[in-house]
C-alpha positions as CSV (number, residue, x, y, z in Angstrom):
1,X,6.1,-20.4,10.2
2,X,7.7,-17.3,10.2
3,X,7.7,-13.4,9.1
4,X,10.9,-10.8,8.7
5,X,9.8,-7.7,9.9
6,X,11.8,-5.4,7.9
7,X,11.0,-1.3,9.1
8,X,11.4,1.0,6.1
9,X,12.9,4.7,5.9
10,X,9.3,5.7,7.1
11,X,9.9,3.4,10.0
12,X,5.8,2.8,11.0
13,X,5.7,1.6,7.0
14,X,6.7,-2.0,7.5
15,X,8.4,-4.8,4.9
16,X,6.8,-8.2,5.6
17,X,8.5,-10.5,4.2
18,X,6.8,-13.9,5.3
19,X,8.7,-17.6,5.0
20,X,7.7,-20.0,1.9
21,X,8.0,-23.5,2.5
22,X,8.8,-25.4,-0.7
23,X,8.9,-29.3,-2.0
24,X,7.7,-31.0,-5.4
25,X,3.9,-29.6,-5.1
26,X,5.1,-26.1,-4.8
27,X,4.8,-24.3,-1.8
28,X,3.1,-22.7,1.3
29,X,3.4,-19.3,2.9
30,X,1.3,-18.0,6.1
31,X,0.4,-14.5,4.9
32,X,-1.4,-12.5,8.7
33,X,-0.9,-14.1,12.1
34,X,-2.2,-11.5,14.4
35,X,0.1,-12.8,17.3
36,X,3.0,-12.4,15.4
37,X,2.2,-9.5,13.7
38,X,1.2,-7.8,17.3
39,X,4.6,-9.1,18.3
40,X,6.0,-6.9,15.8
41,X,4.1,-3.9,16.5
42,X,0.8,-4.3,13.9
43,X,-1.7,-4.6,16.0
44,X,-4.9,-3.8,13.4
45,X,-8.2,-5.3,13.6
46,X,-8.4,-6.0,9.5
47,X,-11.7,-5.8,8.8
48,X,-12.5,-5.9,4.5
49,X,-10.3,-7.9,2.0
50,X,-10.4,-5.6,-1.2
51,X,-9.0,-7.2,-4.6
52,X,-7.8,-5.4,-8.2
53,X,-7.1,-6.3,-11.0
54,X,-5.1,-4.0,-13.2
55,X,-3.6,-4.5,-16.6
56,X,0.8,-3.4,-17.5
57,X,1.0,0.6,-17.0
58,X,-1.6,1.3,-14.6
59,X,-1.2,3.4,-11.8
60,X,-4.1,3.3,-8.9
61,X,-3.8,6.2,-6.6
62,X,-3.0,8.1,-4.3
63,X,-5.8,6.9,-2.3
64,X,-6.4,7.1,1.7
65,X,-9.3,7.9,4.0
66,X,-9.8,10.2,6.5
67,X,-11.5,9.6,10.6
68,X,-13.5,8.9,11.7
69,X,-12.3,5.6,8.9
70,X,-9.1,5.7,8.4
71,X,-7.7,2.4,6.7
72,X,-4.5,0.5,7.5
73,X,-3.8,-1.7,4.8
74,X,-1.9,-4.9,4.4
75,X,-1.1,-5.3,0.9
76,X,-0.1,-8.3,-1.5
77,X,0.2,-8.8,-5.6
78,X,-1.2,-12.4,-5.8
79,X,-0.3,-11.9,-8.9
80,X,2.0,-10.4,-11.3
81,X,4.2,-7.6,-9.8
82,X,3.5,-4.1,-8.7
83,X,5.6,-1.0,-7.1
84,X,3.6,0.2,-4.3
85,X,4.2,3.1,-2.8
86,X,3.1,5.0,0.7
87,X,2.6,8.7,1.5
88,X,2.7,9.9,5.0
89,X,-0.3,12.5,5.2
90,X,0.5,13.0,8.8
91,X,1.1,17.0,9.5
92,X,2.8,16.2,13.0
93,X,4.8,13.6,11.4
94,X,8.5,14.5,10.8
95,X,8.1,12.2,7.5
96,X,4.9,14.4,6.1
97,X,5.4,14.7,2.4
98,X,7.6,11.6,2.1
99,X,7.1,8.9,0.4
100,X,8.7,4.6,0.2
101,X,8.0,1.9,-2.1
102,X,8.5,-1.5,-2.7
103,X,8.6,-4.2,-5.3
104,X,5.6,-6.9,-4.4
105,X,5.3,-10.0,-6.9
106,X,4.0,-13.5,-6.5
107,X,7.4,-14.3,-6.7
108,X,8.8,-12.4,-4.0
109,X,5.7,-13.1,-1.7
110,X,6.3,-10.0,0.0
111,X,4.0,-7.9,1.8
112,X,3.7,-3.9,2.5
113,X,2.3,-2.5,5.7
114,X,1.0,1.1,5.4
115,X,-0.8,2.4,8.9
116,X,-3.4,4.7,9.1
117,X,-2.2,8.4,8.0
118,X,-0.6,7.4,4.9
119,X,-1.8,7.4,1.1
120,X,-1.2,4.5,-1.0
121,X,-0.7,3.9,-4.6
122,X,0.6,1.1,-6.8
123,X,2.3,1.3,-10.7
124,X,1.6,-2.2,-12.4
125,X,4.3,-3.5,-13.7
126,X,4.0,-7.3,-15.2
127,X,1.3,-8.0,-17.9
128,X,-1.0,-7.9,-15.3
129,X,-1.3,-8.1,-12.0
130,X,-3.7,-9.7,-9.0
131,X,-3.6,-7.1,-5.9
132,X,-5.1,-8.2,-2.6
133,X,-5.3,-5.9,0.4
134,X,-6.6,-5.8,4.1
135,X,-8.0,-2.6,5.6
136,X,-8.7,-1.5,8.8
137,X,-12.2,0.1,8.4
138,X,-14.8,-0.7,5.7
139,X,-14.6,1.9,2.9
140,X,-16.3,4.5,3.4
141,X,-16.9,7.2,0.8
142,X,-17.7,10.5,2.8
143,X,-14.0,10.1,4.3
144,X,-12.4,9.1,1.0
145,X,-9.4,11.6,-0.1
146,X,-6.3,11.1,-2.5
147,X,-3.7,13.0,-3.8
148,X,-2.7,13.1,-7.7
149,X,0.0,10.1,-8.5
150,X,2.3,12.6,-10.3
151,X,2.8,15.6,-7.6
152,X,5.7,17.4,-8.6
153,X,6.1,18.1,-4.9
154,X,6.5,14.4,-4.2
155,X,8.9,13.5,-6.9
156,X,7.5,9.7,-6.9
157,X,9.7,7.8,-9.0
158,X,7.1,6.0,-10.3
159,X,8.7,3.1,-12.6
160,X,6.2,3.1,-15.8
161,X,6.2,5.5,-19.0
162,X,3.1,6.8,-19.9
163,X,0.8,5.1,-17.7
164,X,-2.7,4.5,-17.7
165,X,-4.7,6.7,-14.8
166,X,-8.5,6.6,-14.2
167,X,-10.4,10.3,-14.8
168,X,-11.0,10.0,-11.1
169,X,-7.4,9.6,-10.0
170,X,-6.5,13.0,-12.5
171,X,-8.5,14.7,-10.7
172,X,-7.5,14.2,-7.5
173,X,-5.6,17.3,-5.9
174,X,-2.1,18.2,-5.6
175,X,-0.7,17.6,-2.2
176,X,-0.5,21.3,-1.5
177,X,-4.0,20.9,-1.6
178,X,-4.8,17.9,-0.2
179,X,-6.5,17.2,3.5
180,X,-4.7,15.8,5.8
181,X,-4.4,13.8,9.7
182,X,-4.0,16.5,12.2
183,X,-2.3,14.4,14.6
C-alpha cells in the first residue's frame, strides 16, 4: 500500500493522495498509516473522528481552535465531492492570510492535511456529500474560533453561487478581526 505526499503552495498543508487497489468487487484504499505518514512528516496523534453531512451549496466554516486545543485535521469526502479549503492563522508565518484548496470526492479518494494554526472550511459541491475528518485534540468549545467564509480580505474563490451558511458561521468575524497563533 502506498500514499503520494503531494506538499501544497502552503507547503505544511499536505495533498494525500493514497493508492486504490481495484478488481471485479471494487476496490480498497488504506486511508492513515502513522509510519508512513511520520515518514512523510505528519506525525499527529489523531484523537476524534468527526463526520458531516451537508446537502449541494453549503459552505461549513472557517472553523479552527485555539491552545491549549488546537486541531490538526485529516480530512476525506466519503461521499460526494467537496472544495476544502485551509487558512494559515499563523502571525509568524510568512503564508498568514493565505489560503489553498482542493477538490476531495469519493472518486478521487484524496485526502487534505491541514496542521494546527490553520482554519478550515469546505463548499459542497455534489448533491450531497459524506465528510469524515481526524483531529488532533477533542473539540473543545472555550478554544473554538472561525473566521467568516466570504472575507473580502481573503478573496476565497469559493466555487458555489449563493450558498447556504449556518447563522453561526455569518457571524463569525472578519479576519481583521479574528484571533490568531502567536507563534
Amino acid at each position: 500500500m502506498g500514499f503520494e505526499f503531494r506538499r501544497l503552495e502552503i507547503p505544511d498543508v499536505v495533498l494525500v493522495i493514497p493508492d486504490r487497489y481495484k478488481d471485479e468487487r471494487g476496490f480498497f484504499q488504506e486511508i492513515y498509516k502513522k509510519t508512513v505518514f511520520k515518514e512523510n512528516g505528519i506525525d499527529v496523534d489523531f484523537n476524534q473522528l468527526n463526520m458531516s453531512y451537508s446537502k449541494k451549496g453549503v459552505i461549513r466554516g472557517l472553523h479552527y481552535q485555539l491552545p491549549p486545543k488546537p486541531q490538526a485535521k485529516l480530512v476525506r469526502c466519503v461521499y460526494g465531492e467537496i472544495y476544502d479549503v485551509a487558512v494559515d492563522v499563523r502571525k509568524k508565518s510568512p503564508y498568514f492570510g493565505k489560503w489553498v484548496g482542493e477538490n476531495l470526492s469519493f472518486e478521487n479518494g484524496k485526502l487534505f492535511f491541514i496542521p494546527e494554526g490553520f482554519a478550515h472550511g469546505f463548499a459542497v459541491l455534489s448533491d450531497y456529500a459524506v465528510v469524515e475528518y481526524f483531529v488532533s485534540n477533542e473539540y473543545c468549545p472555550e478554544c473554538e474560533a472561525g473566521i467568516v467564509y466570504n472575507d473580502s480580505e481573503l478573496k476565497i474563490d469559493w466555487p458555489v453561487e449563493n450558498p447556504i451558511v449556518s447563522k453561526k458561521d455569518l457571524d463569525l468575524p472578519y479576519f481583521s478581526k479574528a484571533k490568531f497563533f502567536e507563534n
